[in-house]
Biopython code that builds the backbone (N, CA, C, O; Angstrom):
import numpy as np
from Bio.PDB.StructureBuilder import StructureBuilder

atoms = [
    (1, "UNK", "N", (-31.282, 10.834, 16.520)),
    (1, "UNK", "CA", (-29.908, 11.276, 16.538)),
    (1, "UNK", "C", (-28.941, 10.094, 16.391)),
    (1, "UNK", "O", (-28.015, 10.212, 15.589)),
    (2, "UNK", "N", (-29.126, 8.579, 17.341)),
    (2, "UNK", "CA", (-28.153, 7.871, 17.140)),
    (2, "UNK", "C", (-28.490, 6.885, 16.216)),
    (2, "UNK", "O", (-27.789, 5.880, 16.326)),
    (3, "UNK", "N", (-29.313, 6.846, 15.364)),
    (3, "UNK", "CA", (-30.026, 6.505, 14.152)),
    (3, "UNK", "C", (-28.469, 7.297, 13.001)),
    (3, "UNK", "O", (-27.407, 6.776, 12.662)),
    (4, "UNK", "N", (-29.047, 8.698, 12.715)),
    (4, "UNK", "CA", (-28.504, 9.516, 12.043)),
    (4, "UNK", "C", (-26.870, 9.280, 12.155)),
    (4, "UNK", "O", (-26.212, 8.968, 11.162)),
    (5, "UNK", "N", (-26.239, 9.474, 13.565)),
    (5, "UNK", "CA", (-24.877, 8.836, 13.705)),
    (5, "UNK", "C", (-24.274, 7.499, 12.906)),
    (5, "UNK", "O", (-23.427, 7.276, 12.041)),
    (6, "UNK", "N", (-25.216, 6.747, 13.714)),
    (6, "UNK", "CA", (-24.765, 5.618, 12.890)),
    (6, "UNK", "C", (-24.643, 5.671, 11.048)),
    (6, "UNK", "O", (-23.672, 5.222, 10.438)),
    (7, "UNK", "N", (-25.595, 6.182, 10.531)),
    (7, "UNK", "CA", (-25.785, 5.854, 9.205)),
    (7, "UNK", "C", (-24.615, 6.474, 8.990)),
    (7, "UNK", "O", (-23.771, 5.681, 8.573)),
    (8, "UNK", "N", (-24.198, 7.653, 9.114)),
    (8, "UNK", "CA", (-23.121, 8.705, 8.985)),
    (8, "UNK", "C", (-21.436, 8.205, 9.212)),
    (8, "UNK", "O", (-20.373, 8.583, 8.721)),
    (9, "UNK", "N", (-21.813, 7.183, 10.200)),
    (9, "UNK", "CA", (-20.581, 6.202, 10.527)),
    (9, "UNK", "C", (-19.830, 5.450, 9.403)),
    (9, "UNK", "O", (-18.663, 5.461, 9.011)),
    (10, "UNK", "N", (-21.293, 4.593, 8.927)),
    (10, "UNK", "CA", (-21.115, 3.951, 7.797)),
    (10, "UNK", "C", (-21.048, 4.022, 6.452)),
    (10, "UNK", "O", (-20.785, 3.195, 5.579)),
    (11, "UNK", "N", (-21.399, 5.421, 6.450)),
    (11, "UNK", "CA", (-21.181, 5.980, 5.210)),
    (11, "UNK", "C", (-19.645, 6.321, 5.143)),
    (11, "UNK", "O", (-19.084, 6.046, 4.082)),
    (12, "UNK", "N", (-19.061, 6.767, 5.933)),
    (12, "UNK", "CA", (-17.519, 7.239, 5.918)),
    (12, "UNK", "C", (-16.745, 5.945, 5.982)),
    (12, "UNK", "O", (-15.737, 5.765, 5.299)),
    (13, "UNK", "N", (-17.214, 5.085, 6.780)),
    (13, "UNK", "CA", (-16.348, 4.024, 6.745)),
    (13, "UNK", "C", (-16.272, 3.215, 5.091)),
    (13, "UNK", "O", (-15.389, 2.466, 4.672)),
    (14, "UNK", "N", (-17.161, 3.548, 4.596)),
    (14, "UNK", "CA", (-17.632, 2.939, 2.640)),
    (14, "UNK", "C", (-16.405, 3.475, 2.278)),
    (14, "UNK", "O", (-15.350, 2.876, 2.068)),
    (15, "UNK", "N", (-16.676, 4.805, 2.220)),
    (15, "UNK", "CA", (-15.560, 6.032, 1.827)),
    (15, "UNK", "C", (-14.215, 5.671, 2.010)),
    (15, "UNK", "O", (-13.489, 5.521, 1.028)),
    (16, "UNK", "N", (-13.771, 5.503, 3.233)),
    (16, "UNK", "CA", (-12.347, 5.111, 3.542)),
    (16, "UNK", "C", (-11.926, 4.274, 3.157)),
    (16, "UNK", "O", (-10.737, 4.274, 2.839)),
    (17, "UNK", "N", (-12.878, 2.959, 2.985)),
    (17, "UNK", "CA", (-12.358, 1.684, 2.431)),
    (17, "UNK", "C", (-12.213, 1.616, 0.976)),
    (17, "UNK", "O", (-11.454, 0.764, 0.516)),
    (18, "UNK", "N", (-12.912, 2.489, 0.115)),
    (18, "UNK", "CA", (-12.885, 2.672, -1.260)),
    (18, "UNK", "C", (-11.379, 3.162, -1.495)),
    (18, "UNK", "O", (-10.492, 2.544, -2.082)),
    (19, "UNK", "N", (-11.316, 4.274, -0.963)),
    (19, "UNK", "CA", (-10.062, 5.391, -0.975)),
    (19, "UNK", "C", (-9.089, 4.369, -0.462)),
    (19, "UNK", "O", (-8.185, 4.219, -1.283)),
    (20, "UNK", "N", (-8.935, 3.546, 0.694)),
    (20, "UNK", "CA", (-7.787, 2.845, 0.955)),
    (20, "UNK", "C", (-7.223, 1.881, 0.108)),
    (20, "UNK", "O", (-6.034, 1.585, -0.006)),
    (21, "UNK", "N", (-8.542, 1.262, -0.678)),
    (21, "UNK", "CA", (-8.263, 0.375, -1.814)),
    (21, "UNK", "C", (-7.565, 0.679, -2.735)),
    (21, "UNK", "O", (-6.495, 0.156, -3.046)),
    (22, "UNK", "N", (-8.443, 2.079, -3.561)),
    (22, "UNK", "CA", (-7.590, 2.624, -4.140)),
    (22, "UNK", "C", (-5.933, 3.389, -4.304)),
    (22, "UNK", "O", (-5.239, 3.780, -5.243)),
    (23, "UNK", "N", (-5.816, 3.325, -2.884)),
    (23, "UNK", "CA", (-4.313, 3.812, -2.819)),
    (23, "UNK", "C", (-3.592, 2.905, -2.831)),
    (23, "UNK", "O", (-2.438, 3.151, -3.180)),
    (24, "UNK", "N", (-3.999, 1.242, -2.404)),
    (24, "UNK", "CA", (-3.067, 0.169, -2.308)),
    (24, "UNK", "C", (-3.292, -0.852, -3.806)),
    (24, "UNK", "O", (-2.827, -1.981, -3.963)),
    (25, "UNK", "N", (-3.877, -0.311, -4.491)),
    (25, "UNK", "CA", (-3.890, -0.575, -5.729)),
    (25, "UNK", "C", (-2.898, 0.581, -6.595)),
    (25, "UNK", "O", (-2.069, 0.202, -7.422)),
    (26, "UNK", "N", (-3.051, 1.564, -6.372)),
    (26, "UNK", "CA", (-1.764, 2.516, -6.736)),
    (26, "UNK", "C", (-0.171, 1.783, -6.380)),
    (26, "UNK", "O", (0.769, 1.645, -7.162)),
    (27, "UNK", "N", (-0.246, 1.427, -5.080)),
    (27, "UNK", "CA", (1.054, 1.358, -4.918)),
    (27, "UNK", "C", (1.470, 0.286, -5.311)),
    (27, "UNK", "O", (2.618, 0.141, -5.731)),
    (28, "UNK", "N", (0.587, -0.667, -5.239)),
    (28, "UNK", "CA", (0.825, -1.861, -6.124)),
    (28, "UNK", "C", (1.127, -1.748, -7.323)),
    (28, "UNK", "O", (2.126, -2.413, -7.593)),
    (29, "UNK", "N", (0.512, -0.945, -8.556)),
    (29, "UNK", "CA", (1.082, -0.969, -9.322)),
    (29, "UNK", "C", (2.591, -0.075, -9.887)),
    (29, "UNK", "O", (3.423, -0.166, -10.790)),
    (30, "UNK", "N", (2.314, 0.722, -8.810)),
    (30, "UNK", "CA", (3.758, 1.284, -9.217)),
    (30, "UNK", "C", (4.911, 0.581, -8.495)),
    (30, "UNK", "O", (6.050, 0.994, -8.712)),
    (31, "UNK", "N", (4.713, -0.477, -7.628)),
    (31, "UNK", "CA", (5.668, -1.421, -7.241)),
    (31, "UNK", "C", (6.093, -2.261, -8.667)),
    (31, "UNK", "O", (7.234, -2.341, -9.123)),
    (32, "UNK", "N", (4.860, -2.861, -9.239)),
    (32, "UNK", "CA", (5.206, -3.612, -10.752)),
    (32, "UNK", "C", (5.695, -2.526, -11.418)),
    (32, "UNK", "O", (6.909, -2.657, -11.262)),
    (33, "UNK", "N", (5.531, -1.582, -12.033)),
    (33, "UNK", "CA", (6.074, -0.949, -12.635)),
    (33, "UNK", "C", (7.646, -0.647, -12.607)),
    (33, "UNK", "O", (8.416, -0.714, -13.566)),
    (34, "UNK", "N", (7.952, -0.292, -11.253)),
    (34, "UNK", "CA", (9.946, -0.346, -11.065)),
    (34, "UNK", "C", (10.031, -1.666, -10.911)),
    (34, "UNK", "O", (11.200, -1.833, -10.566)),
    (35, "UNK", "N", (9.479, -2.766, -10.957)),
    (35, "UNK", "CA", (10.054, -4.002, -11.220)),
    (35, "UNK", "C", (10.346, -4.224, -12.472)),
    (35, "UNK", "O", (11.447, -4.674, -12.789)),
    (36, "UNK", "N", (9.094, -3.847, -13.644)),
    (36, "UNK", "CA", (9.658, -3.991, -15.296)),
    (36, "UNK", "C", (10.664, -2.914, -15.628)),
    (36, "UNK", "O", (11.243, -2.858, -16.713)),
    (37, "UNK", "N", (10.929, -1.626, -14.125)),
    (37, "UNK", "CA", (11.663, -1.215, -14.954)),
    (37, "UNK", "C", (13.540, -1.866, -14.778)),
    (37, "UNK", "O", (14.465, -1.846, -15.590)),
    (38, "UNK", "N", (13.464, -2.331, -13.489)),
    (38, "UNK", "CA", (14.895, -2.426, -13.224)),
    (38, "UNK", "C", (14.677, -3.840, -14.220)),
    (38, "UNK", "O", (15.798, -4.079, -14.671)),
    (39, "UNK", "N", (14.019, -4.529, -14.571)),
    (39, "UNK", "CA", (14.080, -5.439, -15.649)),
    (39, "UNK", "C", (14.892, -5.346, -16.774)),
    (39, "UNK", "O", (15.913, -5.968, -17.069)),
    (40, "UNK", "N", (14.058, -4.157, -17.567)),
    (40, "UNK", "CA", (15.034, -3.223, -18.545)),
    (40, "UNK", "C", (16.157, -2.934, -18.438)),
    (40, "UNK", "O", (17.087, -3.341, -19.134)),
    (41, "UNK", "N", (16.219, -1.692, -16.947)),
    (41, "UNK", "CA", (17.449, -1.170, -17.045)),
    (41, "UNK", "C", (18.504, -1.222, -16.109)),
    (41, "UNK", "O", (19.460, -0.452, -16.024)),
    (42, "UNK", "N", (18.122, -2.623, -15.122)),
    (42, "UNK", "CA", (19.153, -2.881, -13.918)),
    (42, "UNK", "C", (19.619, -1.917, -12.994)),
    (42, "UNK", "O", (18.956, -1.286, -12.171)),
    (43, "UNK", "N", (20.663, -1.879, -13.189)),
    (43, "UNK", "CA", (21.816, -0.955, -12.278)),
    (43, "UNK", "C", (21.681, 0.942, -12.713)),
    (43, "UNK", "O", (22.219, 1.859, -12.093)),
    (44, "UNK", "N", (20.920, 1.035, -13.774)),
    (44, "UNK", "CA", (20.976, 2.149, -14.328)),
    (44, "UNK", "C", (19.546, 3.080, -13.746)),
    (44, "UNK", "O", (19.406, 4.289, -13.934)),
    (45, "UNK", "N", (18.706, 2.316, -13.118)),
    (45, "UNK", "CA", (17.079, 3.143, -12.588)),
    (45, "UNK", "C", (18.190, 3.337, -11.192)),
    (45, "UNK", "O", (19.007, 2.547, -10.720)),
    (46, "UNK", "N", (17.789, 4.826, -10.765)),
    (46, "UNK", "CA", (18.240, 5.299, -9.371)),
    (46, "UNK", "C", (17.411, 4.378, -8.316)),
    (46, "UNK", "O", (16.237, 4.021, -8.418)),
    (47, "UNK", "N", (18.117, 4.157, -7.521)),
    (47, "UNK", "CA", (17.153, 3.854, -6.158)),
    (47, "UNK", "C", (16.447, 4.037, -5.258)),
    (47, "UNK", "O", (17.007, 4.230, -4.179)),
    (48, "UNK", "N", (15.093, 4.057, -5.289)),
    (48, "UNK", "CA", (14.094, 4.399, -4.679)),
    (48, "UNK", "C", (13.798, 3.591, -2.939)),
    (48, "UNK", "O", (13.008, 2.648, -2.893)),
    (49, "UNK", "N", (14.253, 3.903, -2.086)),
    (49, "UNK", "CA", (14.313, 3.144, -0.633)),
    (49, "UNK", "C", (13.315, 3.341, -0.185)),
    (49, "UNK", "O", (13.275, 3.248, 1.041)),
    (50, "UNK", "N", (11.887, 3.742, -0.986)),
    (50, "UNK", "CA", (10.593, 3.618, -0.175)),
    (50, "UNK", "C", (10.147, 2.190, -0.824)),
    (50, "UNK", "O", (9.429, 1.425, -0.180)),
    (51, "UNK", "N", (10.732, 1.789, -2.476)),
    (51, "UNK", "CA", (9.878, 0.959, -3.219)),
    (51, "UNK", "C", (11.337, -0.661, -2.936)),
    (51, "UNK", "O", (11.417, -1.795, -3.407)),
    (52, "UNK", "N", (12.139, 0.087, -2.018)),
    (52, "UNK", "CA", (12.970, -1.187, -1.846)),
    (52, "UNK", "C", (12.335, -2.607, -1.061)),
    (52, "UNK", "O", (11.613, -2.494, -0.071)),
    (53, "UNK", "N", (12.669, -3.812, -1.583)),
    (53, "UNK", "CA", (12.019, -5.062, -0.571)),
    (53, "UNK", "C", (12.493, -5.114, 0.563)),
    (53, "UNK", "O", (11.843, -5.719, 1.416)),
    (54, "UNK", "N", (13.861, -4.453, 0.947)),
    (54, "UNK", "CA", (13.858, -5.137, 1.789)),
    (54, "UNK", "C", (13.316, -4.354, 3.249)),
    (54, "UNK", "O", (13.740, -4.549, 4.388)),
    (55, "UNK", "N", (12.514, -3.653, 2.917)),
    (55, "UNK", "CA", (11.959, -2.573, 3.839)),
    (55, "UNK", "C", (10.559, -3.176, 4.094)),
    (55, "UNK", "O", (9.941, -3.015, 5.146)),
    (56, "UNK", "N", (10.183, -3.781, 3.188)),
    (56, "UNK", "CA", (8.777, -4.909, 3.290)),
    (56, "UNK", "C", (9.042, -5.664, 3.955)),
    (56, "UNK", "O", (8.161, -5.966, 4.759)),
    (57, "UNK", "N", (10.269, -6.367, 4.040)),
    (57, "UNK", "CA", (10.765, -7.804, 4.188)),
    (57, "UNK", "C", (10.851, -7.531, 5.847)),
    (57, "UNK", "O", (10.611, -8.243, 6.822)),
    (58, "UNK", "N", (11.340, -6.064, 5.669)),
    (58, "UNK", "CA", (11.810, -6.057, 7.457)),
    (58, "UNK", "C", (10.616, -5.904, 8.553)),
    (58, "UNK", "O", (10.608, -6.113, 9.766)),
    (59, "UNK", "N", (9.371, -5.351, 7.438)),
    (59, "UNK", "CA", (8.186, -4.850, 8.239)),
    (59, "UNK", "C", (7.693, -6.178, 8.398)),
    (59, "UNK", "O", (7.272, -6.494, 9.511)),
    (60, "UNK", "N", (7.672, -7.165, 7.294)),
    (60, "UNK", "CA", (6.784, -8.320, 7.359)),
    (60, "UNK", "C", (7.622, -9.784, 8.448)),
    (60, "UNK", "O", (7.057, -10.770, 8.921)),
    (61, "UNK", "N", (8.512, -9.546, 8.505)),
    (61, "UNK", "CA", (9.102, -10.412, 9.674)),
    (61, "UNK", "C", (8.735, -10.112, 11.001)),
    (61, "UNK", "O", (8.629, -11.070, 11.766)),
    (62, "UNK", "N", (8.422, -8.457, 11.627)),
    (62, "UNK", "CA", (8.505, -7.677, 12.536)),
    (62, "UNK", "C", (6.636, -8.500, 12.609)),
    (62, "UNK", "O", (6.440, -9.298, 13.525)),
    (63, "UNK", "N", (6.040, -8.348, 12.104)),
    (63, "UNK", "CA", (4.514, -8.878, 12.164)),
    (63, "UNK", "C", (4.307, -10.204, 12.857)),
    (63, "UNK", "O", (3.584, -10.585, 13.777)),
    (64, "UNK", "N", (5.620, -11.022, 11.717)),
    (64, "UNK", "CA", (5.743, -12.372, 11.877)),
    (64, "UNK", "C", (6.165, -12.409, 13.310)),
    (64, "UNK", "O", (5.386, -13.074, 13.993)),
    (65, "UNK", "N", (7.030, -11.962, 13.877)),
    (65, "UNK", "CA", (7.601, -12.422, 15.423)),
    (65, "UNK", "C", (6.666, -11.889, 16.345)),
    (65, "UNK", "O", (6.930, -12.320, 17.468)),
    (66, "UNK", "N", (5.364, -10.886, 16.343)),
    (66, "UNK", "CA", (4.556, -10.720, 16.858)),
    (66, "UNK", "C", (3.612, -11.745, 17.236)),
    (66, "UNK", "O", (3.176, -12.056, 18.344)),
    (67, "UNK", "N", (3.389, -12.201, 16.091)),
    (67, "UNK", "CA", (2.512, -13.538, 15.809)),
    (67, "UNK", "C", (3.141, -14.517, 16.630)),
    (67, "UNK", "O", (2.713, -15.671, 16.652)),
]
sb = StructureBuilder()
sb.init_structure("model")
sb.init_model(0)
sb.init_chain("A")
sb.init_seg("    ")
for serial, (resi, resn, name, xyz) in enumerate(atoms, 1):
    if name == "N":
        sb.init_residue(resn, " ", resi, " ")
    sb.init_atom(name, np.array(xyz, "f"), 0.0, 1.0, " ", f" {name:<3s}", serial, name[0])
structure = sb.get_structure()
C-alpha cells in the first residue's frame, strides 16, 4: 500500500511540474508578446493591469524585504 502511495505521489507531482511549466512558459510568452506589441503601437494597445510591471515589481520587492 505505501509502496503504491508513494509511486502515485510521484507520478502527480511529474504531472504538476510539467503543467506548471507549461503555464509559466505561456505567460511568459504572452508577456513578450504585449511587449512587441506596445512596441508597435504605444499608447494605442488598451491596458492590461494583470500584464502591467509594476504589479511584478511590487510582488518582487515584497519577497525582497522578506528576505
Amino acid at each position: 500500500q505505501k509502496n503504491d502511495l508513494e509511486r502515485e505521489k510521484r507520478a502527480y507531482t511529474k504531472i504538476w511540474a510539467r503543467r506548471d511549466k507549461q503555464i509559466q512558459k505561456v505567460l511568459d510568452n504572452t508577456i513578450g508578446l504585449r511587449g512587441d506589441l506596445e512596441g508597435v503601437m504605444g499608447n494605442a494597445l488598451p491596458e492590461m493591469k494583470q500584464l502591467e510591471l509594476n504589479n511584478g515589481q511590487e510582488e518582487l520587492d515584497e519577497i525582497v524585504e522578506e528576505v
